[in-house]
C-alpha positions as CSV (number, residue, x, y, z in Angstrom):
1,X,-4.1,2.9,-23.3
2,X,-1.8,5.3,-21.9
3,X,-3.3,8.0,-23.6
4,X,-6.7,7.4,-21.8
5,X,-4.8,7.1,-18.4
6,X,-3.5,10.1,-19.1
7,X,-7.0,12.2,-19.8
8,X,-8.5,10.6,-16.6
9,X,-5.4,11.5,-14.5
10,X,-5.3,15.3,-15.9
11,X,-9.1,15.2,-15.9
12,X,-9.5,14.9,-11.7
13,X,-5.9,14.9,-10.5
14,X,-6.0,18.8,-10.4
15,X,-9.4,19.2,-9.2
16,X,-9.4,21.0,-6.1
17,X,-5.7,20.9,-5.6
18,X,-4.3,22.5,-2.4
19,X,-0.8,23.8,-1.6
20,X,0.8,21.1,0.1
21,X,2.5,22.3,3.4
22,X,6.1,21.8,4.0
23,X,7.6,20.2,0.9
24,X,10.9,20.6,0.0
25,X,11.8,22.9,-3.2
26,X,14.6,22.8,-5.3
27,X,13.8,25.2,-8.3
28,X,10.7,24.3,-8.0
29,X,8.2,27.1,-10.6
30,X,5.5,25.7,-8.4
31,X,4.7,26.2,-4.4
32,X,3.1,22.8,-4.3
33,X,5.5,21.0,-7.2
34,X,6.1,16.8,-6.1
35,X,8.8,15.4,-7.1
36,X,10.6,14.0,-9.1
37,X,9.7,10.4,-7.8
38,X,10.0,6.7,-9.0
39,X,7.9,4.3,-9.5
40,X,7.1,0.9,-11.6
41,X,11.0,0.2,-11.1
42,X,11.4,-3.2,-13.9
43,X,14.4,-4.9,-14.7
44,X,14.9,-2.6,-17.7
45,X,12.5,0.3,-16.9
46,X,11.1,2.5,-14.5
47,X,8.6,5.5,-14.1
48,X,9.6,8.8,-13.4
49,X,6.4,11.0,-11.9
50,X,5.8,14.7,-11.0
51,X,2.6,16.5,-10.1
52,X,2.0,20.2,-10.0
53,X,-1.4,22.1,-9.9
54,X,0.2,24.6,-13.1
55,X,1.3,23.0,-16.0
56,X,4.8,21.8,-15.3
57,X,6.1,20.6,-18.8
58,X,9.9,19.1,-18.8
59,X,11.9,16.4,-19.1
60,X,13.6,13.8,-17.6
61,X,17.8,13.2,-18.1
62,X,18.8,9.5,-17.7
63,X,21.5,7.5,-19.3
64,X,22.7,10.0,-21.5
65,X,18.8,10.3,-23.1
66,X,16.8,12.9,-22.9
67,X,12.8,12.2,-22.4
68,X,10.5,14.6,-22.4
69,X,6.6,15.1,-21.4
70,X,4.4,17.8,-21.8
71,X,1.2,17.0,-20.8
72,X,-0.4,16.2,-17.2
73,X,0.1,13.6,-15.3
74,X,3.6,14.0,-16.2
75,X,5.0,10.4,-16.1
76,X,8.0,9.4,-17.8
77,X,8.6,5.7,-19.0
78,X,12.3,4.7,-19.2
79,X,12.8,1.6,-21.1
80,X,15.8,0.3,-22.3
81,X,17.3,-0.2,-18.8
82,X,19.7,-2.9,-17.5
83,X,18.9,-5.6,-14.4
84,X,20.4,-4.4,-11.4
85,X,22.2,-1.5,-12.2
86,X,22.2,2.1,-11.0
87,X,21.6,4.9,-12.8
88,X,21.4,8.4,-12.5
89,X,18.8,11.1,-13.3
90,X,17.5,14.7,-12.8
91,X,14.2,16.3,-14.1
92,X,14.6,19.9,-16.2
93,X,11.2,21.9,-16.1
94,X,10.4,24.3,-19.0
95,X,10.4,27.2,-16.5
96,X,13.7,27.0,-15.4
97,X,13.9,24.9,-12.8
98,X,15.9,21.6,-11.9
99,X,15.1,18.7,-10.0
100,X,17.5,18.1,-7.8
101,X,19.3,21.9,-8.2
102,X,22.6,20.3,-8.0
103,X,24.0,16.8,-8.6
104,X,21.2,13.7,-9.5
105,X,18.9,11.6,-7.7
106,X,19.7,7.6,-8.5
107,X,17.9,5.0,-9.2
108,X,18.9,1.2,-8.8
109,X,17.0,-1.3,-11.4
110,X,15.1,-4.5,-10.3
111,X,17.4,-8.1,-10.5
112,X,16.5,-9.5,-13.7
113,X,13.3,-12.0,-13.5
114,X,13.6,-15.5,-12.2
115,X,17.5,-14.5,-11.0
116,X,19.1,-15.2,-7.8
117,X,20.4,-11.9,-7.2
118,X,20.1,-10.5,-3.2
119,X,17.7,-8.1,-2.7
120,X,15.7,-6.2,0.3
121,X,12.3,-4.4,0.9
122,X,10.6,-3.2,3.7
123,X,6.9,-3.2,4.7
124,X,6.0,0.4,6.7
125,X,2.5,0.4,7.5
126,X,0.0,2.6,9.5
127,X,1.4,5.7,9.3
128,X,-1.8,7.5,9.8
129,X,-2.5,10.7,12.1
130,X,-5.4,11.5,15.3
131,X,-6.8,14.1,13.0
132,X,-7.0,15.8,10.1
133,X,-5.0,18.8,10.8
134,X,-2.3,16.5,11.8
135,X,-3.0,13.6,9.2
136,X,0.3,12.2,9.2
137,X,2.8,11.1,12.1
138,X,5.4,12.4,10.1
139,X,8.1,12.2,12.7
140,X,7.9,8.3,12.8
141,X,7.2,7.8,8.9
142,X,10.0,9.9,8.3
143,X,12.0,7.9,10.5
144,X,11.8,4.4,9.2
145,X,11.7,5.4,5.9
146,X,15.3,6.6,6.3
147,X,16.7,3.5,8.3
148,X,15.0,1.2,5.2
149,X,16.9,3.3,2.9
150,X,19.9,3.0,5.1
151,X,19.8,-0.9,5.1
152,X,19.6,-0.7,1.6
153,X,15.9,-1.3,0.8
154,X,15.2,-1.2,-2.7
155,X,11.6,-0.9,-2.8
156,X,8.9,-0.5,0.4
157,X,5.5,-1.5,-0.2
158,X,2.9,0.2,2.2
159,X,-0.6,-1.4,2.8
160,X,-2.8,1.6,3.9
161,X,-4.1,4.0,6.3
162,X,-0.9,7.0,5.0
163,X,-3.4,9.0,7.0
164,X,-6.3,10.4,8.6
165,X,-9.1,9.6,6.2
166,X,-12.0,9.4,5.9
167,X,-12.6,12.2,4.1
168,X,-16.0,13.6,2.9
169,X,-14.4,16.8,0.5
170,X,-11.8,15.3,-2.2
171,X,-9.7,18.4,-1.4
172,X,-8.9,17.9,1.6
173,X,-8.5,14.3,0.6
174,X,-6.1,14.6,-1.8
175,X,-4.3,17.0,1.1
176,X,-3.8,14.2,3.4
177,X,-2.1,12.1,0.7
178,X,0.0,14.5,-0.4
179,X,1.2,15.3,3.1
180,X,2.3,11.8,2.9
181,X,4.2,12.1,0.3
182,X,6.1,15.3,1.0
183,X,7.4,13.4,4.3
184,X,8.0,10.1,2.1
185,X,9.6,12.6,-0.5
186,X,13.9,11.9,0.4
187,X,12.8,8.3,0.2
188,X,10.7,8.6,-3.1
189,X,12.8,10.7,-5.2
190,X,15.2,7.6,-5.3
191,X,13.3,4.0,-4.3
192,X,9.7,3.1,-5.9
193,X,7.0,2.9,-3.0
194,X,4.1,0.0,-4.1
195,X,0.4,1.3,-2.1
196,X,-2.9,0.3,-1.3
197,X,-5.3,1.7,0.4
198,X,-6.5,1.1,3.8
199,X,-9.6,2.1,5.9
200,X,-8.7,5.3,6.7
201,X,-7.8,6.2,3.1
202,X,-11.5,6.7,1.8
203,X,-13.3,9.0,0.3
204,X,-16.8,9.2,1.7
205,X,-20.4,10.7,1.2
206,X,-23.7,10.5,3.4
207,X,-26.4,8.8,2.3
208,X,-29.6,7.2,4.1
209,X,-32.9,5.2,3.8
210,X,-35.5,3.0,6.4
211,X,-32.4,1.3,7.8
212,X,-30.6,4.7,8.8
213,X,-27.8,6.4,7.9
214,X,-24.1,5.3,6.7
215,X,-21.6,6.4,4.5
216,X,-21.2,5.0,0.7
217,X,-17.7,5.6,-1.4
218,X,-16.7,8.8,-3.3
219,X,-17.9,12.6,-3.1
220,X,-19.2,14.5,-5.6
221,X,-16.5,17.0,-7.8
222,X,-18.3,18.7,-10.3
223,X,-21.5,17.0,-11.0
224,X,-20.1,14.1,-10.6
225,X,-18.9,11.5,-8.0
226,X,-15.3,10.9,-7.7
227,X,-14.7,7.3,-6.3
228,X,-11.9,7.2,-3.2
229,X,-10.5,4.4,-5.6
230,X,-9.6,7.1,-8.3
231,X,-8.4,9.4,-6.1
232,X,-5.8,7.4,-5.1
233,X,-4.9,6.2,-7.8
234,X,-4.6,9.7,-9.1
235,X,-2.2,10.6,-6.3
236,X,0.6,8.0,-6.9
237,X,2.0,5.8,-9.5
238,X,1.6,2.1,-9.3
239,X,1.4,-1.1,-11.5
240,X,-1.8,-1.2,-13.6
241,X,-2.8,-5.2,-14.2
242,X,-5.8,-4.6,-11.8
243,X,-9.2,-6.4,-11.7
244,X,-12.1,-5.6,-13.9
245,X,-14.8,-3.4,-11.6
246,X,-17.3,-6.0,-9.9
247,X,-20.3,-4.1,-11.8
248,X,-20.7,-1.6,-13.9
249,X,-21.3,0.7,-10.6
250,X,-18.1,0.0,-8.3
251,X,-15.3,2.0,-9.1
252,X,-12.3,0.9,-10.8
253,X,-9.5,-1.4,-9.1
254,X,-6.9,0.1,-11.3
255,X,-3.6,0.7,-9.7
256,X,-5.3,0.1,-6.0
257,X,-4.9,-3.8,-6.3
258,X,-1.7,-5.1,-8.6
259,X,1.4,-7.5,-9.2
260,X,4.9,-7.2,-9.8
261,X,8.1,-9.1,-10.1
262,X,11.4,-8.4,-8.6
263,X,14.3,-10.9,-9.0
264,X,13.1,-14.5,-8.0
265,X,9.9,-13.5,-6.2
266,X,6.8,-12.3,-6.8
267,X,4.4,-9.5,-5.0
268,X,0.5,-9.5,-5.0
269,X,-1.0,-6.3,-3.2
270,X,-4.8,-6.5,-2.6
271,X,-7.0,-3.8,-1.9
272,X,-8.8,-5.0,1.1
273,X,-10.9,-1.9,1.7
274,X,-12.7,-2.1,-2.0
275,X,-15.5,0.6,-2.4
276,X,-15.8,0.5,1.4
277,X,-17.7,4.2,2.6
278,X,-18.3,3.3,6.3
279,X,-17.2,1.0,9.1
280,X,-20.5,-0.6,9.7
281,X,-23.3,-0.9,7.2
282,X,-26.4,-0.9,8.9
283,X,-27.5,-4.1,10.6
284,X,-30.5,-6.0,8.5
285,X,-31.5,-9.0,9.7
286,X,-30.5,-12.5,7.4
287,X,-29.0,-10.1,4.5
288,X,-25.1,-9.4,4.5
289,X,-25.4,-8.2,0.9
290,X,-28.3,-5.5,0.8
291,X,-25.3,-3.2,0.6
292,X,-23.3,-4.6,-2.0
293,X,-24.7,-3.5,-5.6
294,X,-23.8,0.1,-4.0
295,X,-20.7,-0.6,-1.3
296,X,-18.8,-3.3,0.4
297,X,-17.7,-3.7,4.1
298,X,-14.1,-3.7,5.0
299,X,-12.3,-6.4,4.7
300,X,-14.7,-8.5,2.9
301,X,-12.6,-9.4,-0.9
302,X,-15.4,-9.3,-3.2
303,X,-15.5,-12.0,-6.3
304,X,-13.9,-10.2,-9.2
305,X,-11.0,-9.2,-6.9
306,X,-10.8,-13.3,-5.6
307,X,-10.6,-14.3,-9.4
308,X,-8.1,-12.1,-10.4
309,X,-5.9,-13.1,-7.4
310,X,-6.3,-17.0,-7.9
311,X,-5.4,-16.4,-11.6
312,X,-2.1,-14.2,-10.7
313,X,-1.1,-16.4,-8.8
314,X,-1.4,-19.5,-11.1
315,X,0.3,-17.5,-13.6
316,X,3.2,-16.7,-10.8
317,X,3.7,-20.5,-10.4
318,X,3.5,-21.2,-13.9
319,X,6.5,-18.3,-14.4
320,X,8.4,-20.1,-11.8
321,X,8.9,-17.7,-8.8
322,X,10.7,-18.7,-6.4
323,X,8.9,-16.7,-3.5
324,X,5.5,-15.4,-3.3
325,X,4.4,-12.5,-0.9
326,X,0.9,-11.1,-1.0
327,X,-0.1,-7.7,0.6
328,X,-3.2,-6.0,2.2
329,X,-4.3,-3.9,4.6
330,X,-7.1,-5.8,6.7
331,X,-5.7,-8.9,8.3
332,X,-7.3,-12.2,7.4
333,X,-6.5,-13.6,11.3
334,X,-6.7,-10.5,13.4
335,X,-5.1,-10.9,17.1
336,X,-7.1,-8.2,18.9
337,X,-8.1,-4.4,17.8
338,X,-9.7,-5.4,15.0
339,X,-11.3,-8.9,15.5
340,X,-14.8,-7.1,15.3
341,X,-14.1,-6.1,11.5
342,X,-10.8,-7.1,9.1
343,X,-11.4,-10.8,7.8
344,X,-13.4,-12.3,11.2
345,X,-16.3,-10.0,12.4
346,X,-16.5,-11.4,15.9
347,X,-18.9,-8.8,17.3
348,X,-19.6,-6.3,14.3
349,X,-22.0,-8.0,12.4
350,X,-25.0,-10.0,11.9
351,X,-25.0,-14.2,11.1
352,X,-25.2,-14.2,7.9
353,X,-22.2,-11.3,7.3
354,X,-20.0,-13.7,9.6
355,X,-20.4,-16.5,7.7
356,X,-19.9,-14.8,4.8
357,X,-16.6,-12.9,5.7
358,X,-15.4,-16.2,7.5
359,X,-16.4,-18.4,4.4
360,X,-14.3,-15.4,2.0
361,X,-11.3,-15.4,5.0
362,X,-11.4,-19.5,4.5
363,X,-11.0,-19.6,0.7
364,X,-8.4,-16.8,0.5
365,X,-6.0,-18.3,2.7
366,X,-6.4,-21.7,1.2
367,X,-5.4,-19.7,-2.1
368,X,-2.9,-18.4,-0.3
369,X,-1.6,-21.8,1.1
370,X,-2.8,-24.1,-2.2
371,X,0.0,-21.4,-4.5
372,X,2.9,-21.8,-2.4
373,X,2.5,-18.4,-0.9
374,X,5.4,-17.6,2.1
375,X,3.9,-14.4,3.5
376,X,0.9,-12.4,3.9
377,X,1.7,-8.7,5.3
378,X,-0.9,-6.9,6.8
379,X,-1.4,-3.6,8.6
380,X,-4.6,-2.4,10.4
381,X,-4.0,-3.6,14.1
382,X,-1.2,-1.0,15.2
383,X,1.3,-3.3,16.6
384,X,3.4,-6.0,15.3
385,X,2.7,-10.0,15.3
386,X,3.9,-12.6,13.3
387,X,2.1,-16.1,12.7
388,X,2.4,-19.4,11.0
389,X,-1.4,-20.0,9.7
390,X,-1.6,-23.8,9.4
391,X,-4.2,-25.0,12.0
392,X,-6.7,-22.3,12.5
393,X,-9.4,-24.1,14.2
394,X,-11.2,-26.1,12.5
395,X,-9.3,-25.5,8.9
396,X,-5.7,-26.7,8.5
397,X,-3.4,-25.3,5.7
398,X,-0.4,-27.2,4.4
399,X,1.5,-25.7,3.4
400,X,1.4,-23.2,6.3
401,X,1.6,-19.2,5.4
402,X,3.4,-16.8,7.2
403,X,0.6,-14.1,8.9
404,X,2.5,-11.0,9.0
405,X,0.3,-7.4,10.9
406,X,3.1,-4.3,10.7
407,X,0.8,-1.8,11.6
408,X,3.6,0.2,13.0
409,X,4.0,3.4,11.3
410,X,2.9,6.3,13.7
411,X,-0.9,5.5,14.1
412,X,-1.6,5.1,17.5
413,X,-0.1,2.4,19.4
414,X,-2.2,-0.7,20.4
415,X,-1.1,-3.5,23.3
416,X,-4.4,-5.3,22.2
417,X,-4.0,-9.2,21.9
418,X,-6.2,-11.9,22.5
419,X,-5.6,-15.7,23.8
420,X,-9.0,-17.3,23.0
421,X,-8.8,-16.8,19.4
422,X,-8.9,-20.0,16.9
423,X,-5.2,-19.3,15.6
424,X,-4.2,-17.3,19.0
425,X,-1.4,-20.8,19.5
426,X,-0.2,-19.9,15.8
427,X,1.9,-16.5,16.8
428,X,5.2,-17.1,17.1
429,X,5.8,-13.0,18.4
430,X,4.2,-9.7,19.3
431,X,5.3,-6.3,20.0
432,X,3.8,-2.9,20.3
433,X,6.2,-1.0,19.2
434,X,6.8,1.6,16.2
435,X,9.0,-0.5,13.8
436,X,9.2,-1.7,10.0
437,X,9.7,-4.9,8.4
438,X,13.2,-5.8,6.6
439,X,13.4,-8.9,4.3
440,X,16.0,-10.2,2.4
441,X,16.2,-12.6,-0.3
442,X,19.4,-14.3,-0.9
443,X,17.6,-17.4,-3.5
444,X,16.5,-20.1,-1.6
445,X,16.4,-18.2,1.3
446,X,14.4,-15.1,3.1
447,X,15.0,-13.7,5.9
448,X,12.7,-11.3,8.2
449,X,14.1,-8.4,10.6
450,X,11.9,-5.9,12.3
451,X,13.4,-2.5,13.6
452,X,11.6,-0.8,16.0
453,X,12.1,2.7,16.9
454,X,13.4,3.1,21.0
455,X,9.8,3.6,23.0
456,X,11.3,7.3,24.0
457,X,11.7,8.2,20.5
458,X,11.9,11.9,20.5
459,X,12.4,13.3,16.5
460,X,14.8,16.8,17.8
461,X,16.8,14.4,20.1
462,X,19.5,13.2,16.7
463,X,19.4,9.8,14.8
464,X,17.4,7.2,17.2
465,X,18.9,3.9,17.6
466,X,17.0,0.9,16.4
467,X,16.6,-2.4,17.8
468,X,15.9,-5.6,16.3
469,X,12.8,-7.2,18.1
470,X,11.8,-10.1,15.7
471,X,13.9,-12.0,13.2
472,X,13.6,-15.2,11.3
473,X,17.0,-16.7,9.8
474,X,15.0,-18.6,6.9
475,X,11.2,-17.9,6.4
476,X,11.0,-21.1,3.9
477,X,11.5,-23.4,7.1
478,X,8.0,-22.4,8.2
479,X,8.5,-23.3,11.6
């Protein structure tokens, strides 16, 4: 299986491949060399990537073995690990160089399944630029990356929109990415990042008919069409237990929508912006689905995708996790930016789409609510709110579930927030500011901090100081 990964990784990941601007180089044999970075952290193993556009053969030094790989993607399975332990590591290239030059990078272990151990992670999402020459808002990235690291974070998952987007040439998307992960790099080389994509981070071509003109997933490389899916998948290293395609058409789920344990809890990230190619399909009258045999709207979680999440999470319950937290980019109870589109299409749509979306939006979170989950995190609105989902109109979910939006990253700032909504009395807090989430599980309990940057934030002006604007003592109180 790994083997076939492998060919379809070396087969498109170096197609087109651009310098990447401004990464750091340590005996590097390659001007656009990433890495070393690591990913798929276990309790007894872990991933060790690099990516360069010439073959960059090596090996990776780790608790006193010596593992090599010669062939593209260049990822390096460690097994054997302990739970919760640190260990040290440097990459040796064939053509002389070393990775770091001097000393080793580190990498800390997940606690061991079902244990009690403390542990952190952030949620950073959003981080997305005004345009494509400027994709990223590496300033702020760059910035909360580096505090989560400082409060000892030991993994950050991010739910879409790293940048720009919505890209028509796979160059230049693959560019954006990787501007992403140069400034994400200090961060990476040490602590595993978990992504998804969000609506900016697609991979587009035009297409028409009678209705008009709109966008539909992928571009063509080659002869043939490269889904945005694939892409990024290409671009990073993430768990691979992904849904089956939803027809033998859509692209591949694989590594865009995944689980994961750490310690007592476990993670569900969703790909919430599934073989989406535009922002609004074109309007026809009494039939939301003309467009699905060939693309999907945003937000909308398509069947396959709703299966395999109903199934993980059985199986998580079944496993015994203490904690469940779920991830996406579209919100499932937007508060204001994006109540035309996400899970709710207020405005954006015709009847039938809104009862479908709101019928989709209704069965998720009862999954959500009917498994035990404690959180949902979200990005996509570019602010921060946090909400206890129980009544919600006319439904009512007990137990309630934590609705989480960090969309505050670096995109652009939004003060949007609505009072009329159906759940508008269920938030408990919103700010716009630039800030991160910061949870920490001590067993029974989990508590939520949010660091936001100081509204002056000025990246030449030294280390900024941080202030807490949101915390919960004990998330599992639900109130």
């Amino acid at each position: 299986m790994r083997s076939a990964r492998r060919r379809s990784r070396a087969l498109m990941a170096f197609v087109g491949l651009v310098p990447l601007v401004g990464v750091a180089l340590l005996a590097a044999p390659a001007a656009d060399l990433e890495g070393p970075f690591v990913g798929n952290v276990t309790s007894n193993s872990a991933v060790i990537w690099w990516r360069s556009s010439t073959p960059a053969p090596g090996a990776v030094v780790i608790a006193n073995r010596t593992l090599r790989d010669d062939q593209p993607p260049f990822e390096v399975t460690v097994t054997g690990l302990e739970p919760g332990k640190t260990y040290q590591y440097h990459v040796e290239l064939d053509e002389g160089g070393r990775l770091p030059g001097q000393g080793d990078y580190s990498l800390r272990t997940a606690a061991g399944r079902g244990t009690e151990a403390e542990f952190r992670f952030a949620v950073i999402c959003d981080s997305r630029g005004t345009k494509a020459s400027e994709p990223v808002n590496v300033p702020v990235l760059q910035a909360l990356l580096k505090h989560a690291k400082s409060r000892s974070a030991q993994f950050v998952v991010f739910p879409g929109d790293l940048a720009f987007g919505y890209c028509n040439d796979a160059a230049e998307y693959r560019r954006e990415l990787r501007v992403w992960k140069s400034a994400a790099a200090d961060l990476m080389h040490e602590i595993p990042v978990y992504l998804t994509m969000g609506n900016h981070d697609v991979l587009i071509h035009p297409d028409r008919d009678r209705h008009g003109p709109y966008d539909l997933d992928g571009a063509m490389v080659g002869g043939k069409l490269l889904t945005g899916e694939e892409a990024f998948a290409q671009e990073f290293v993430n768990p691979s237990n992904s849904p089956q395609p939803e027809n033998a058409g859509a692209p591949p789920y694989a590594e865009t929508c995944y689980s994961f344990d750490w310690g007592n809890c476990h993670f569900v990230v969703l790909n919430t912006n599934y073989w989406v190619g535009t922002r609004s399909f074109p309007r026809v009258p009494g039939d939301p689905c003309r467009l699905y045999e060939r693309g999907n709207p945003e937000g909308r979680i398509m069947d396959r995708q709703m299966q395999w999440l109903r199934e993980d999470l059985r199986r998580a319950r079944q496993a015994g996790a203490r904690h469940i937290f779920v991830f996406g980019h579209e919100p499932a109870f937007p508060v204001g930016a994006h109540v035309d589109d996400a899970m709710y299409y207020e405005g954006n749509a015709t009847l039938s789409l809104k009862r479908d979306i709101r019928a989709r939006q209704h069965q998720f979170w009862q999954m959500l609510s009917d498994n035990g989950v404690l959180a949902g995190f979200f990005g996509d609105e570019h602010n921060y709110s946090r909400a206890l989902i129980g009544p919600a109109g006319d439904k009512t979910y007990d137990p309630p579930v934590w609705h989480i939006i960090s969309g505050g990253a670096g995109a652009p700032a939004s003060s949007a927030r609505r009072t009329d909504l159906p759940w508008s009395d269920s938030i408990r807090a919103f700010e716009d500011r630039r800030h991160y989430c910061l949870v920490t599980v001590q067993g029974r309990q989990v508590t939520l901090e949010v660091f936001a940057l100081p509204a002056d934030f000025d990246p030449t002006m030294g280390e900024p100081k941080f202030e807490v604007i949101d915390r919960v003592e004990d998330m599992t109180a639900r109130d």
